[in-house]
C-alpha positions, 0 to 999 in steps of 0.5 A: 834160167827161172827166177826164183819168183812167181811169174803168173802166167795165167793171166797171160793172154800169150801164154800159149805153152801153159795150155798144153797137154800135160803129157807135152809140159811134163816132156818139156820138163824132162829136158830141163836140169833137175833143179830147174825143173823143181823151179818150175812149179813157180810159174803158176798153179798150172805147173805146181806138180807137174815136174813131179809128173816128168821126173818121179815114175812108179813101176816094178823092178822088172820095169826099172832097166826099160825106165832108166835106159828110156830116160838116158835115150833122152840126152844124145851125145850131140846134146849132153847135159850141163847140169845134173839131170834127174829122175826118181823111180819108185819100186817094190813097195818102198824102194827108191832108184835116183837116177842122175845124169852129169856132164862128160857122160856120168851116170849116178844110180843112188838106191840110198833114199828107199827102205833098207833091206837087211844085209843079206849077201849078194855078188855083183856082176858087171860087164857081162852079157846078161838077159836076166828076167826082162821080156824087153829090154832096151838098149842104151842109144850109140849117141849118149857115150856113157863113160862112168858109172856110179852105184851108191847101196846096191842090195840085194834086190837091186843087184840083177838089175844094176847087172842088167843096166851095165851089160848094156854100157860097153863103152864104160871106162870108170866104175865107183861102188859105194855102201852095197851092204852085204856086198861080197864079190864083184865080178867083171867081165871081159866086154868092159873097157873099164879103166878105173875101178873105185869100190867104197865102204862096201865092209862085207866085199871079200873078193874081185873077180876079173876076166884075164883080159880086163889087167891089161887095161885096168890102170886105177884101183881105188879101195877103202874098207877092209883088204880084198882079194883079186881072182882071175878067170878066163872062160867061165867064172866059176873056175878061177885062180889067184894071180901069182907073183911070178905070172908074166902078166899083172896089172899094171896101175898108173892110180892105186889107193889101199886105204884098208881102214877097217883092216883084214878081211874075209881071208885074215892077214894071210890074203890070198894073191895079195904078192900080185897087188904088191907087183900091179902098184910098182908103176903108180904115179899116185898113191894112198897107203895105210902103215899097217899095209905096208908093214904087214902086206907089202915089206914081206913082199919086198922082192917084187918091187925091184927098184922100188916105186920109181915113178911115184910123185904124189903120196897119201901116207895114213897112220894110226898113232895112238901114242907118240908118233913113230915115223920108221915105217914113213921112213923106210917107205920113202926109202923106195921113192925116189921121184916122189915130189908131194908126200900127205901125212895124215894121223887117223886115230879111228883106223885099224889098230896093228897092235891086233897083229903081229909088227914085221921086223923087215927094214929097208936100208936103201942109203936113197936120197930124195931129190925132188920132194917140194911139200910136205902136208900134216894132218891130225898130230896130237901136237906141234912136237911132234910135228918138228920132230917128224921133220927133223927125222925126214931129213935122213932121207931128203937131199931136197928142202920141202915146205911143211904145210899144217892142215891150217895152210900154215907154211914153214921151212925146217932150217939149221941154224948155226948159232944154236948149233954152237951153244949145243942146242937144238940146230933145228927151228921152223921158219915161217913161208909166205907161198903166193900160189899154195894150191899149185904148190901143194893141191888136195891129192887127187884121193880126198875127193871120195 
């Protein structure tokens, strides 16, 4: 570990190592976590610039892939990292990759830090075996077992070559897109192993295009934005369809989020294939839902999900309520839950407002009783009314007598009391818990994190 104070070995006679070549300090550097090598121009006037030497490369986009691929050779799986490693490569007058390396096999490639280059529409093709421009491109070494991937403001200059760099990653299991600008579809293709995909903030997307093969090992789709279209393809990508309900085969989640923020899409209200999603999310043990999703998407399609989500136990519930809160939809919603044990309520005034489109008239009227519900958590209403009188009206469906948790970790319990009951007055008041383990009780659901 280096100190942070200066340490002159200069005036050292021992200091063997400051007297090395350059090209020798700055290959030391490179094995160090990236702030340790920033520390390290504090040893001396001799190591001021040299991590800047060892982790910022100028190149062109062409040499970017041979870049990246030679830094990530450097790090065998028999030595993975602890900390984050880190290299800066600048290209095409202004463009900015970041690279960054964290344990369990993580890959970052942030092009956020360089210019911005106008929105201009691309696609996005992964897992695909693709030689695109390079007259030598590397290979990533078989010891460093790349599992995630994270790509932060792909445009589309960089676009082929992020395409290149994942043709070359075949053990991928989870991928996460964030802020590509212009980004329009994502194409997937049948050499990944992916498992988990997470797509962020990317406004433009307007649809996902899958290789058949990938729905039978996709078990986590996470979305935030506006709604997407899946597409399936079996040989060329080109010719594709959209999933039908009544196909025998359909992705089959274990983690879904359709936090749909922005609302519709490319393709309106009326999505093409969206009976599908409504089929893959019937098995989710996890879950983020917009009201408006439900309303509109998902109770149309309410055939498709049989008995319901019958093996969902954590539910992130975001509503938009720009008057007095009204809980039917929650309601109707928790009606197809049976084994939901934690549900998150969260009032978000900046989401898509559903008075732009037609409400469903579609009820559910399960007479389903929930059984294991522990907590309930609330976030963002307007006041502590509304907050009791959303309690009260969870007791149509709750045989169960969970915590209420406020967003200030204030817990209570909801409690009849039989005094009240007789003078004719509200039964109902809230009675403050003290919970000793409140984190194991009610934990962050596993969505906040993005």
């Amino acid at each position: 570990m280096i100190k942070n104070r200066r340490l002159d070995f200069e005036h050292n006679e021992v200091d063997v190592i400051s007297s090395l070549p350059n090209e020798i300090l700055c290959r030391i550097i490179s094995f160090l976590p990236f702030k340790s090598a920033v520390q390290t121009s504090l040893l001396s006037i001799r190591w001021k610039n040299l991590w800047k030497m060892a982790l910022l490369k100028d190149g062109t986009k062409e040499e970017a892939v041979t870049a990246v691929f030679n830094f990530l050779n450097d790090f065998p799986q028999l030595h993975q990292p602890r900390n984050n490693w880190g290299l800066q490569y600048n290209f095409d007058q202004g463009s900015v990759l970041f690279v960054a390396i964290a344990p369990a096999g993580i890959l970052h490639l942030d092009f956020s830090a360089g210019k911005q280059e106008s929105q201009r529409q691309f696609s996005l093709s992964l897992g695909q075996n693709q030689r695109i421009y390079y007259y030598y491109q590397p290979s990533l070494s078989t010891a460093f077992n790349l599992k995630a991937l994270y790509l932060v403001s792909v445009s589309h200059v960089s676009s082929e070559m992020v395409s290149c760099l994942s043709s070359n990653i075949p053990s991928l299991e989870s991928l996460t897109i964030a802020k590509c600008n212009g980004l329009q579809s994502i194409q997937l293709g049948s050499n990944s192993e992916l498992q988990k995909l997470t797509v962020l903030d990317c406004l433009q997307l307007e649809s996902i295009r899958m290789h058949f093969n990938l729905q039978f090992r996709l078990k986590s789709f996470r979305c935030r934005g506006r709604v997407v279209c899946f597409k399936y393809y079996d040989e060329d990508p080109l010719y594709y369809r959209y999933p039908r309900a009544n196909d025998h085969s359909h992705l089959e989640l274990k983690d879904a989020m359709l936090d749909f923020r922005q609302g519709p899409g490319y393709y309106g209200i009326n999505i093409p294939g969206f009976e599908s999603i409504t089929h893959s999310i019937r098995w989710v043990k996890t879950l983020t839902l917009r009201r408006w999703v439900f309303e509109e998407l998902i109770l149309p399609e309410l055939n498709l999900l049989g008995e319901g989500f019958c093996k969902l136990t954590e539910l992130w519930w975001i509503d938009n309520s720009p008057e007095r809160y009204n809980s039917n939809a929650l309601i109707s919603f928790l009606k197809l839950c049976p084994r939901l044990t934690r549900l998150y309520i969260t009032i978000d005034p900046n989401s898509y407002n559903m008075a732009n489109i037609k409400m469903s008239s579609i009820k559910v009227t399960r007479p389903m009783k929930l059984k294991h519900l522990k907590a309930v958590k609330l976030e963002g209403f307007a006041n502590e009314e509304e907050e009791f009188d959303l309690a009260k009206q969870l007791k149509e469906v709750l045989q169960a007598e969970p915590l209420i948790i406020k967003w200030d970790g204030t817990v209570r319990s909801l409690t009849k009391v039989q005094n009240q009951l007789k003078k004719g007055t509200d039964p109902y008041e809230y009675i403050e818990q003290r919970v000793e383990n409140l984190n194991e009780l009610c934990p962050k659901h596993p969505h906040m994190d993005h």
